[in-house]
C-alpha positions as CSV (number, residue, x, y, z in Angstrom):
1,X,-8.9,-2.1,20.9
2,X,-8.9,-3.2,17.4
3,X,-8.2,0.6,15.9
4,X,-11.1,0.6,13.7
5,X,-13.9,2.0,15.1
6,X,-12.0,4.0,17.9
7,X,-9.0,6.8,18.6
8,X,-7.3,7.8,21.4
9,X,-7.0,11.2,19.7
10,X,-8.2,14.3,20.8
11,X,-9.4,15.5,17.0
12,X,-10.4,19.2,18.6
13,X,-6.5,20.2,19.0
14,X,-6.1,19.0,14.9
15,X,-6.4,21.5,12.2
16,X,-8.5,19.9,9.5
17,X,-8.3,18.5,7.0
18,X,-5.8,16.4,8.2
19,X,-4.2,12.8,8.3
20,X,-3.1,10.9,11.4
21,X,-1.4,8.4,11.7
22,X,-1.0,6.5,15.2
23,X,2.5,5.4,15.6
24,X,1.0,3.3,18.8
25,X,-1.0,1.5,16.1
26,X,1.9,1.2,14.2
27,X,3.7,-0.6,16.4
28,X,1.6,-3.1,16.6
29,X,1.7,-4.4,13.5
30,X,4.8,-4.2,13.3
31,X,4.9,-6.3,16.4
32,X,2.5,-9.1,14.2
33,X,4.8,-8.2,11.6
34,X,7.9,-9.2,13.4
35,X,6.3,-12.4,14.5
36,X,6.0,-13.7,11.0
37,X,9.8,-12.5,10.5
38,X,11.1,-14.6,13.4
39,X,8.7,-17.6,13.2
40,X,9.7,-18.2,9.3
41,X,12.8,-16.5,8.2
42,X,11.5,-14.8,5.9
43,X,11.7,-11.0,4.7
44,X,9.3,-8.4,4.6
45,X,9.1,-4.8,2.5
46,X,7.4,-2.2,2.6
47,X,5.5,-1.9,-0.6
48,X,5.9,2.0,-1.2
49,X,2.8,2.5,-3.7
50,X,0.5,1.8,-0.6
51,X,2.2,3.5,2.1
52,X,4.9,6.3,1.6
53,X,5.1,8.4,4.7
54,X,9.0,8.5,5.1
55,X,8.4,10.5,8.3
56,X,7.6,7.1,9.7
57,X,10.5,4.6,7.8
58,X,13.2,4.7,10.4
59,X,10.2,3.2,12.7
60,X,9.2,0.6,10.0
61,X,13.2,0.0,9.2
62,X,13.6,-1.5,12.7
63,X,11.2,-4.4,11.8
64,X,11.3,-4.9,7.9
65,X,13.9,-5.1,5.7
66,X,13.2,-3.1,2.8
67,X,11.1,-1.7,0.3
68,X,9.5,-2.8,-2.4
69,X,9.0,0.0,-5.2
70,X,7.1,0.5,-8.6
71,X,8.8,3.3,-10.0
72,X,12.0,5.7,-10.3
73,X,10.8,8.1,-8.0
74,X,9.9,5.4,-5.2
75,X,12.9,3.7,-5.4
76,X,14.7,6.9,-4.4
77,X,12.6,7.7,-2.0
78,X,13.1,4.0,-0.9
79,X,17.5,4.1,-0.9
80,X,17.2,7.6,0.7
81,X,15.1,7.3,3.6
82,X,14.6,3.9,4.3
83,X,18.5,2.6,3.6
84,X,17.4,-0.8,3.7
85,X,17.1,-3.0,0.8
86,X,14.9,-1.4,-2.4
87,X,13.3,-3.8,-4.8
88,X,12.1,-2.1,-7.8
89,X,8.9,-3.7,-10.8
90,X,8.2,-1.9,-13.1
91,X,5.6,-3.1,-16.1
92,X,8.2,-1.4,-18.4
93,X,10.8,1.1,-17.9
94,X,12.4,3.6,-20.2
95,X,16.2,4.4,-20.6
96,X,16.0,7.0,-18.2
97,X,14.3,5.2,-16.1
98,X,17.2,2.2,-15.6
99,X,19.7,5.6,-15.7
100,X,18.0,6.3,-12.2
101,X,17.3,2.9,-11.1
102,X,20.8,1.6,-11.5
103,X,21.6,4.5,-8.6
104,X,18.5,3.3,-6.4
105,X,18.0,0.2,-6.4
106,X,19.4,-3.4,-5.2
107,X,17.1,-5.1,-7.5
108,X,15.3,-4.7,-10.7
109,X,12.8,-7.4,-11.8
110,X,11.2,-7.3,-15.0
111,X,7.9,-8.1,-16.2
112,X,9.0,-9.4,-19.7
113,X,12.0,-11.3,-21.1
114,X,12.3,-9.0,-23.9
115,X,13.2,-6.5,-21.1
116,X,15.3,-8.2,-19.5
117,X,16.6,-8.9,-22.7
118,X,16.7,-5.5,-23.4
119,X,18.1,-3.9,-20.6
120,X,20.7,-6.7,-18.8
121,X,23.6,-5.5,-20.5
122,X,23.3,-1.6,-19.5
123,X,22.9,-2.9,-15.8
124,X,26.0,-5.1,-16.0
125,X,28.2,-2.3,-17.5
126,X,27.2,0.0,-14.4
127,X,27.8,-2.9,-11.8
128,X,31.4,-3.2,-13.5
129,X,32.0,0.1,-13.7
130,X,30.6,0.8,-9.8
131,X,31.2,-2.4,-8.2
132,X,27.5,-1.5,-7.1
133,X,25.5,-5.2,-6.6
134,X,22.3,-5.1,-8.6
135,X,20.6,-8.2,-8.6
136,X,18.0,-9.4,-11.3
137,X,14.4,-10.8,-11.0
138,X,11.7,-11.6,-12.9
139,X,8.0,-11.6,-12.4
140,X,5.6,-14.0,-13.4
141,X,1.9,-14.3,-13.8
142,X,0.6,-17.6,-12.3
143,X,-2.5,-17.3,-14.4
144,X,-4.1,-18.3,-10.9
145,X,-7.1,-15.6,-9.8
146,X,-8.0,-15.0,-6.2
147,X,-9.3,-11.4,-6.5
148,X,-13.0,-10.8,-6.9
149,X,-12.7,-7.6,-8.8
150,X,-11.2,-7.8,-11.9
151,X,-9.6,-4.2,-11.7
152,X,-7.2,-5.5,-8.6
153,X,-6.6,-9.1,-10.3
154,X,-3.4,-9.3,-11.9
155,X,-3.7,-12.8,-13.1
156,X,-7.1,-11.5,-14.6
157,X,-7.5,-12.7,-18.4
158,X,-5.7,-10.1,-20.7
159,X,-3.4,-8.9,-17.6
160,X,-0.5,-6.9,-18.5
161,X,1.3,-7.8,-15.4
162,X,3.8,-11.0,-15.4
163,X,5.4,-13.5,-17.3
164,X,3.0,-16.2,-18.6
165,X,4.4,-19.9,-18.4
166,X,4.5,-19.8,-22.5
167,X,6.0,-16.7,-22.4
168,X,9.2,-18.2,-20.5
169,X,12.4,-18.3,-22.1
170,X,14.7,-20.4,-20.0
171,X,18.2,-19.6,-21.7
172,X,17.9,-15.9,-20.5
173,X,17.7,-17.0,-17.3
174,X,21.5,-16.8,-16.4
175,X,21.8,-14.5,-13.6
176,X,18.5,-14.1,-12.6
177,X,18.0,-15.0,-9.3
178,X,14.5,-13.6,-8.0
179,X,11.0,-14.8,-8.4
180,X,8.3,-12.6,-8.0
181,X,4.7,-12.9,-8.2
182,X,1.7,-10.5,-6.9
183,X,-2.3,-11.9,-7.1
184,X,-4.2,-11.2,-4.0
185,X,-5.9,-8.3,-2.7
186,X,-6.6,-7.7,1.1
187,X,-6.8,-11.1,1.4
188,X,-6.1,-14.4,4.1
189,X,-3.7,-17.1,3.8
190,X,-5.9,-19.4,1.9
191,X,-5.4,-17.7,-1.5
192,X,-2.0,-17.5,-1.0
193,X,-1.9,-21.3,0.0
194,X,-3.8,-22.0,-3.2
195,X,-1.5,-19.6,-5.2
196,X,1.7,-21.3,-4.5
197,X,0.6,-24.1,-5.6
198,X,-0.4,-23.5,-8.5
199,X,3.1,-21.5,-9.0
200,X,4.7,-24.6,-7.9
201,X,2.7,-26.7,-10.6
202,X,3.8,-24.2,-13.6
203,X,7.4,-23.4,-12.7
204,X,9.3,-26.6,-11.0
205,X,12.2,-26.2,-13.0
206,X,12.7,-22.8,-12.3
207,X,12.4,-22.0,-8.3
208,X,15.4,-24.6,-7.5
209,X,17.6,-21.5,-9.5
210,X,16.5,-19.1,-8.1
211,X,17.8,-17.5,-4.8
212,X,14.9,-16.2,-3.7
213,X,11.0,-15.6,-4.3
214,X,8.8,-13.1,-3.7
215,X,5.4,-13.7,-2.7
216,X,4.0,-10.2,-3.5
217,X,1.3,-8.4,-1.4
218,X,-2.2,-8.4,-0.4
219,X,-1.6,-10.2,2.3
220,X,-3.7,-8.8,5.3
221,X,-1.6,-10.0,7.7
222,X,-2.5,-7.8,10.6
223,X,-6.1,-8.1,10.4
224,X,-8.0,-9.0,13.0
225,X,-8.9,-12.4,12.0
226,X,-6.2,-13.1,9.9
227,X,-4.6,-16.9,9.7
228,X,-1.3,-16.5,10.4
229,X,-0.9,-19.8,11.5
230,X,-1.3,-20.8,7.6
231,X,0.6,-18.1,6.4
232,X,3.8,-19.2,8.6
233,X,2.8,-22.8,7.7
234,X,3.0,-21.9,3.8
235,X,6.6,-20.1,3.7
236,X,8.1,-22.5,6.1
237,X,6.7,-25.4,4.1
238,X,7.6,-23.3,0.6
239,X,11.1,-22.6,2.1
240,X,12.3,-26.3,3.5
241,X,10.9,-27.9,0.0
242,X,12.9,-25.5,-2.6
243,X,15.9,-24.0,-0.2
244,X,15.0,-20.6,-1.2
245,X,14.5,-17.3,0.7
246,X,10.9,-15.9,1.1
247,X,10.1,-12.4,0.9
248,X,6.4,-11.0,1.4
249,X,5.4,-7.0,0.5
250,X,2.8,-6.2,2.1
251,X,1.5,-2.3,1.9
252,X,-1.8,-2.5,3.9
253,X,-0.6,-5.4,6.5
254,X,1.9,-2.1,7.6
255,X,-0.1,0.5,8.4
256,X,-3.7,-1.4,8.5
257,X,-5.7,0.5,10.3
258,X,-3.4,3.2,12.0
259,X,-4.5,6.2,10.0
260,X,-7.1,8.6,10.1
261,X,-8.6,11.4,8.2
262,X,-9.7,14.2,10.6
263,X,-12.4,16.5,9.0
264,X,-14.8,19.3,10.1
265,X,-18.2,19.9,9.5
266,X,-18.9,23.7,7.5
267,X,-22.5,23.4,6.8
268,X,-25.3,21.4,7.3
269,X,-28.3,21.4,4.6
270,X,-31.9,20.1,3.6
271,X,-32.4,18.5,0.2
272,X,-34.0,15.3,0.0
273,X,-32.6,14.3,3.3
274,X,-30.6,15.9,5.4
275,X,-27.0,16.8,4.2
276,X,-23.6,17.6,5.9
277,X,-20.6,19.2,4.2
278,X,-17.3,18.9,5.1
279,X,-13.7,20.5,4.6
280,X,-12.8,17.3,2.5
281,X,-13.2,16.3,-0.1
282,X,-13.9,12.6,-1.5
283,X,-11.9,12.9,-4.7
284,X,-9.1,14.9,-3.9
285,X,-8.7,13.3,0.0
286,X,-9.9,10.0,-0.3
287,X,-10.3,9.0,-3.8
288,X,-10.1,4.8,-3.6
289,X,-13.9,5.7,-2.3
290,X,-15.1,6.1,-6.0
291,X,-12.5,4.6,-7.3
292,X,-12.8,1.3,-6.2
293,X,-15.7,1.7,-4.9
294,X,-16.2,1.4,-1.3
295,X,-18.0,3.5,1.8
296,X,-15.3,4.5,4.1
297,X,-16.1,4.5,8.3
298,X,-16.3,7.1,10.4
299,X,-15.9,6.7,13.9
300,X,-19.0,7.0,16.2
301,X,-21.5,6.5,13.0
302,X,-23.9,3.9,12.2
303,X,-25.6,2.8,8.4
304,X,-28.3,4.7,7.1
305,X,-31.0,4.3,9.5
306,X,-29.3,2.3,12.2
307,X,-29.0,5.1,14.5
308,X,-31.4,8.0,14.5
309,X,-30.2,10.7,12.8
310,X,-29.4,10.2,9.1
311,X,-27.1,12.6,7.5
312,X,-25.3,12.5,3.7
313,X,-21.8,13.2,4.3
314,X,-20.4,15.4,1.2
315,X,-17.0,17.3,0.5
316,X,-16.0,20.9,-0.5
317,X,-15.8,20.1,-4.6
318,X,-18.0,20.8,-7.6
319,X,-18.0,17.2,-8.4
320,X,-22.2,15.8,-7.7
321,X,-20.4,12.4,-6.7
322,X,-18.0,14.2,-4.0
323,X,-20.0,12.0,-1.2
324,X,-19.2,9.7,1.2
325,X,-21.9,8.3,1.9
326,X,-25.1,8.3,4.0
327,X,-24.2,7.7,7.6
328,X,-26.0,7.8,10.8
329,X,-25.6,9.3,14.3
330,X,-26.7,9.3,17.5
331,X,-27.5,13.3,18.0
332,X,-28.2,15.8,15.4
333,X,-24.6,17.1,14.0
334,X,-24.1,20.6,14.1
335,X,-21.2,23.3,12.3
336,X,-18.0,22.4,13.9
337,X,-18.1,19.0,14.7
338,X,-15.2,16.6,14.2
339,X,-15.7,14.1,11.4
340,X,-13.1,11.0,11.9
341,X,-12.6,8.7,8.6
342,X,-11.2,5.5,9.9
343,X,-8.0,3.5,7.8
344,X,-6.6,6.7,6.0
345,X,-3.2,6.1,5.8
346,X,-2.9,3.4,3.4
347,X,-3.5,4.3,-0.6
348,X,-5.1,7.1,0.4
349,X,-2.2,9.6,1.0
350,X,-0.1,8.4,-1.6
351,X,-3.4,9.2,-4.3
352,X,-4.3,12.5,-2.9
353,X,-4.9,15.3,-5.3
354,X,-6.1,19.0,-5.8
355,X,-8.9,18.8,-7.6
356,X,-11.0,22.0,-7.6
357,X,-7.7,23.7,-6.0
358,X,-8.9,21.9,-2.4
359,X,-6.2,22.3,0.0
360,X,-4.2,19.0,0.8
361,X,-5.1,17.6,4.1
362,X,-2.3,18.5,7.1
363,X,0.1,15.2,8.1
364,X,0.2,14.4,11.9
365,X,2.1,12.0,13.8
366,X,0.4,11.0,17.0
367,X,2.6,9.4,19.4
368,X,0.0,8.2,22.1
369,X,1.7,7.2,25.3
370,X,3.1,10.8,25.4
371,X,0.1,12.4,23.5
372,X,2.1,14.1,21.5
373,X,1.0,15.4,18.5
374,X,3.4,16.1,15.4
375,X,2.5,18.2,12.5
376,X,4.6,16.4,9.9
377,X,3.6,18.8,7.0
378,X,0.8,21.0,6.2
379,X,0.4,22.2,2.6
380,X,-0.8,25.4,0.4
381,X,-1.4,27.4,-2.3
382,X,2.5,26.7,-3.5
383,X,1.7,23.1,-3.8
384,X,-1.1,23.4,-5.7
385,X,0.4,26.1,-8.1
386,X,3.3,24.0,-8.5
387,X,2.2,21.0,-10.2
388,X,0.6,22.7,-13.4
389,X,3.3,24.8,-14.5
């Protein structure tokens, strides 16, 4: 079972909307996960701004080896939950902001020299006063594109994101001992081979300094499909020829296909084609759909036309675009059904929202070979209310 076009779920004892996630599929790639770990050396995080639920991190803790975090707030969440390592980037960070971090994390890379510059001697004064080891990294750009979209390319011309070579100013360099770089996008080995070269190319003189280097995410490790024999060839090859220690963060490669959003059909309609509504919604639940834009699965469906019953699948909100898109089915569906969304968990429960005032979506933990079902969290009108004043 690949986990992508099936469940072993029973979605009629869920109350919708809801998440699941399937620890059993969880697991697994861990298990992939853990392979990579013990066949190269290297270390993996858990890149928090893909991936948050903390319900699940002493699971995740027993395979990786930390988090990887892009702001104040995940980097807490990261040191109090996970209580592995916590890597924090920022594109720039704010005096408060290094207040916090200094308390959360175990290292802080920057995306400019001038804030290194900047902020170096704040973080040394709190490691001498705490005996706390911070350690200090930097993030480069290795103006080398992989990503087709140019929204989800950070080497993209104009990028805010890393240190160009020409930016690089070697004499602050004292005491920084990370790397770190990010390019790819749910991507294979390939791009990453091709990235570390080019990385290689542009920063010789520095890797051989550095203690360690980061290789970012987007590495889709636990796809189906995926070359891992490359990707263990690359850091092995990348680790014997500098005598540095890899680290990967991958965010999807975690929980790739182990989530679900569990919905329920509330009416059923005739426009121009048959319509179905649901107690979702696509911008509030499942926002990368427009955002990106992409037509998310659900289980049992075909494309328009492929099966014989066509249906446009649309959520609760005002918005004309709150659709998922037109899907196909093998009977006609009727008020009740179950409506499964396929590969939930990742981006889209960190990005949820209450647009319209729509009601969060329920968290449940499914554990399989007990078929146990765990209602993590369910939500209300206090967590609406809350955010706006």
């Amino acid at each position: 079972m690949n986990g992508y076009f099936e469940y072993r779920f029973d979605p009629a004892r869920l109350n919708t909307p809801c998440y699941l996630v399937d620890a059993g599929l969880l697991r697994r790639n861990l298990a992939v996960l853990a392979e990579v770990k013990a066949r190269t050396g290297c270390k993996i995080l858990l890149a928090l701004k893909c991936f948050s639920m903390f319900r699940v991190f002493p699971l995740i803790a027993e395979t990786l080896d930390g988090v990887c975090a892009s702001s104040p707030h995940e980097a807490r969440l990261g040191h109090e939950e996970f209580g592995r390592e916590v890597h924090t980037f920022g594109a720039a960070y704010s005096e408060s902001d290094m207040t916090e971090l200094c308390r959360t994390s175990d290292h802080i890379l920057f995306n400019s020299m001038s804030q290194l510059e900047r902020f170096r001697p704040g973080v040394e004064a709190h490691v001498a006063r705490t005996g706390k080891t911070i350690e200090f990294g930097i993030r480069i750009n290795p103006e080398h594109s992989e990503g087709a979209v140019e929204m989800y390319d950070p080497c993209a011309p104009g990028s805010r994101l890393g240190i160009r070579r020409s930016e690089l100013r070697l004499e602050l360099l004292d005491g920084v001992t990370g790397l770190h770089w990010h390019n790819l996008c749910e991507q294979d080995a390939d791009c990453l081979e091709r990235t570390v070269a080019a990385v290689e190319a542009k920063f010789t003189d520095v890797i051989p300094a550095m203690n360690y280097v980061n290789f970012g995410g987007g590495h889709h490790i636990t796809r189906p499909g995926y070359d891992l024999e490359r990707l263990i060839r690359v850091v092995n090859d990348f680790k014997q020829k500098w005598g540095v220690q890899v680290y990967l963060e991958p965010g999807e490669a975690v929980a790739l296909n182990c989530g679900y959003l569990v919905t329920t059909v509330l009416d059923l309609a005739q426009a121009d084609m048959e319509l179905a509504i649901v107690d979702s919604s696509v911008p509030a639940h499942m926002p990368d759909v427009l955002e990106m834009p992409y037509r998310p699965h659900i289980i049992g469906s075909g494309k328009e036309g492929e099966k014989p019953h066509n249906y446009r699948i649309g959520g609760l909100s005002c918005l004309a675009g709150d659709v998922a898109g037109v899907y196909s089915f093998d009977r006609h569906l009727a008020v009740g059904d179950r409506l499964v969304f396929s590969d939930m968990a990742i981006y889209t429960m960190v990005k949820n929202n209450t647009f319209n005032g729509v009601n969060l979506p329920s968290i449940y933990l499914y554990e399989p070979e007990e078929d146990r079902y765990e209602c993590v969290r369910s939500f209300g009108y206090e967590d609406f209310k809350n955010r706006l004043s």
